[in-house]
C-alpha positions in Angstrom: 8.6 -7.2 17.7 7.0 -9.6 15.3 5.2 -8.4 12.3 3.5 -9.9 9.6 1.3 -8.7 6.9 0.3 -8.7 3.2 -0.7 -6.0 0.4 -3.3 -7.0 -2.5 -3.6 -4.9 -5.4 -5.7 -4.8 -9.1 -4.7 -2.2 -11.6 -7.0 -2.1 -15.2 -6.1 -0.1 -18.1 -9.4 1.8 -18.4 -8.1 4.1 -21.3 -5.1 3.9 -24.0 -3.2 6.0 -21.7 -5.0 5.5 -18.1 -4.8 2.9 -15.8 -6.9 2.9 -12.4 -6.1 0.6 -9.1 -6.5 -0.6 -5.7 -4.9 -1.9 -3.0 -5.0 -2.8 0.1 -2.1 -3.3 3.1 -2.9 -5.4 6.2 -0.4 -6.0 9.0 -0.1 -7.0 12.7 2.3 -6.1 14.8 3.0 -8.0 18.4 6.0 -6.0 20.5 7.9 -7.3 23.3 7.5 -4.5 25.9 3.8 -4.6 27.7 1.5 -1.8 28.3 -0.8 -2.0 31.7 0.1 -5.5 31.7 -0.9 -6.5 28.6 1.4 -7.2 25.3 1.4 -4.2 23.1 -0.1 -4.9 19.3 -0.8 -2.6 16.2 -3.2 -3.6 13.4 -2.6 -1.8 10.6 -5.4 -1.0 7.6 -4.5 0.8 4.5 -7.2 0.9 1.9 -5.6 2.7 -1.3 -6.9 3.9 -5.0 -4.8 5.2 -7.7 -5.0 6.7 -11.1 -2.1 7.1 -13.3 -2.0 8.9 -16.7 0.7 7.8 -18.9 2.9 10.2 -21.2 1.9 12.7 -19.6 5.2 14.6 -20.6 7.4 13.5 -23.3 10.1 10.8 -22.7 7.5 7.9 -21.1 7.1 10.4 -18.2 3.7 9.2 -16.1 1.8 11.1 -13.8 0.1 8.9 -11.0 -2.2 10.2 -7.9 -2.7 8.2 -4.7 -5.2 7.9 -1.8 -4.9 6.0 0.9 -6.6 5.9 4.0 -4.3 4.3 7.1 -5.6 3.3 10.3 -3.5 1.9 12.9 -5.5 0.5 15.9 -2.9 0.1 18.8 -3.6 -0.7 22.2 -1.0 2.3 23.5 -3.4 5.5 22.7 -0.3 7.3 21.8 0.2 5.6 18.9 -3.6 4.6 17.3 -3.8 6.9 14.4 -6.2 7.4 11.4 -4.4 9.2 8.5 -5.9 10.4 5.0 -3.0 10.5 2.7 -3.2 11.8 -0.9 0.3 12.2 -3.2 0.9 13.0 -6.5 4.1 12.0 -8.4 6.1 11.5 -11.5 7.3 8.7 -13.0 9.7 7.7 -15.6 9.9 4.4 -17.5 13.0 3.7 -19.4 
């Protein structure tokens, strides 16, 4: 397949220890094989916001939430999907 694609973020410190963002991933996707004659192709959305609170445990430890909403519109109905995915993680700087 050929795929190409981009991701565009903005983060802003909106506190001394908070920092808020958003993003955005855009890709196309163009495979070989052919479905009911035509060329099979994904495009791929993936609007994001974040919020991460820094030091949240001692030793530059960060926690950071994450929503992103992912939408994949293929032309094989097997694969279109719309997803609503939230995480929540630590992080260490050092």
């Amino acid at each position: 397949y050929t795929d190409y694609g981009g991701d565009l973020g903005y983060y802003q410190n909106v506190g001394a220890d908070v920092i808020l963002g958003g993003d955005i991933v855009i890709r196309h996707r163009a495979y070989r094989d052919k479905i009911a004659g035509q060329q099979h192709t994904e495009d791929y959305v993936a609007p994001g916001a974040n919020l991460t609170v820094k030091n949240v445990l001692p030793g530059q430890t960060d926690l950071r939430f994450d929503y992103r909403y992912r939408h994949d519109a293929s032309n094989d109905p097997l694969r279109r999907y719309v997803d609503h995915l939230l995480t929540v993680s630590f992080s260490k700087r050092f």
